[in-house]
N, C-alpha and C positions, 0 to 999 in steps of 0.2 A: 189400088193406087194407079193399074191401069189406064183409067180415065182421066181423059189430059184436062177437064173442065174441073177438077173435083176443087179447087179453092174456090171457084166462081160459082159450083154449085152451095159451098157451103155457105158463103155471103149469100148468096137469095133464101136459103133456106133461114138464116140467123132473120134478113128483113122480113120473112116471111112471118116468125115470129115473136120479132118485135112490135108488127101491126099488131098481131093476134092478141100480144098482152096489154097491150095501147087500147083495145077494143075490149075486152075483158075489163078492164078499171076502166073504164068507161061507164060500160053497160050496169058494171058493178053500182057504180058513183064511188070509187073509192079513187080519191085523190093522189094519182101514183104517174108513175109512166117506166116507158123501157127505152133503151138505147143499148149503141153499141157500136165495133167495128169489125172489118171484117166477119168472122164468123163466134165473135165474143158478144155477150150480150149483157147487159145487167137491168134490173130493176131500181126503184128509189120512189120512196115516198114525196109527196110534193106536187109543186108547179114545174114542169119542165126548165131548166133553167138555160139559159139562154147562151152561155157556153156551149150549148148541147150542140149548138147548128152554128155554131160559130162567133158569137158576140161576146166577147172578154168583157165589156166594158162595167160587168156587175160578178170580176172573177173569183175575188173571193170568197165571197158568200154563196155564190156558186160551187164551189171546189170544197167549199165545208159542207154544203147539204150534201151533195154527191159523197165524199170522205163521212158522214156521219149513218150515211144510207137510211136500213130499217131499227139502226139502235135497238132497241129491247124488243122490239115485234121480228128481228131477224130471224131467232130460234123456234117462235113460236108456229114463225110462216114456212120455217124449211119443212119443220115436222109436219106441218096440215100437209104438205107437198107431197111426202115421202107417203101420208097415209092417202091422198089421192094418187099416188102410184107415180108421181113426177120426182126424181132426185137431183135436185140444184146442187149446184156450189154454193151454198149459204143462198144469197139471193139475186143466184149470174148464173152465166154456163156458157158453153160455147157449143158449136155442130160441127159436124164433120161429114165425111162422106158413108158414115154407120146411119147417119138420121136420115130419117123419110119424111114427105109430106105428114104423113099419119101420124108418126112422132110429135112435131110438130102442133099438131091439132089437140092433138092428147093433152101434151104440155099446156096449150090456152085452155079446154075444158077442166083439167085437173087444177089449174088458178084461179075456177069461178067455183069450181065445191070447195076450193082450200080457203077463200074469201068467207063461203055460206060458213064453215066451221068454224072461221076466227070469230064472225057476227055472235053464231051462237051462244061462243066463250067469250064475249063481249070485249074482243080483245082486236077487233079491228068496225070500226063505224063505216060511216061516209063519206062525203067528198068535203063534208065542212068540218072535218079530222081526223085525225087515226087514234 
């Protein structure tokens, strides 16, 4: 705790990899995204909703897909996780000044094997649904 930067590092490290999983369900085609603040991060099935960046103006329905998250794929995606070697909070987390770039990276590569494993078990598709 030394280090006087360690909240601002861990906010760049959280946006670091909120890209990474934004870029992973991407590349995937699975229709997802990630957000967050400060150094809290969470997942959510879906279109970005537009609360996300600031626009109330659809906040309901917003605030229910976010409060309904991954519903029944939640438990199935923690486990793909924990068996690619990444251990969420269900499907969030947060960083501290313990994570590293590398952490980081791990966590985005271990969400494109834990993707291939739900395809598998035909329990998560593409971007045109889960």
């Amino acid at each position: 705790m030394r280090e006087t930067n360690a909240p601002q590092r861990a906010r760049t490290l959280a946006e670091r990899l909120i890209d990474g999983i934004d870029t992973v369900f991407a590349e995937a085609g699975v229709k997802a995204f990630a957000y967050g603040r400060t150094s809290i991060f969470k997942t959510c099935p879906g279109e970005r909703p537009g609360m996300i960046s600031g626009d109330f103006a659809s906040a309901k329905p917003d605030a229910a897909q976010l409060q309904r998250g991954w519903g029944p794929l939640q438990v199935p995606l923690r486990k793909a996780m924990l068996f690619e070697g990444a251990d969420l909070m269900r499907a969030a987390g947060f960083l501290s000044t313990a994570h590293t770039e590398v952490d980081v990276d791990a966590t985005c590569l271990a969400l494109g094997r834990a993707i291939t494993r739900l395809r598998k078990e035909d329990l998560i598709c593409d971007a045109a649904g889960l």
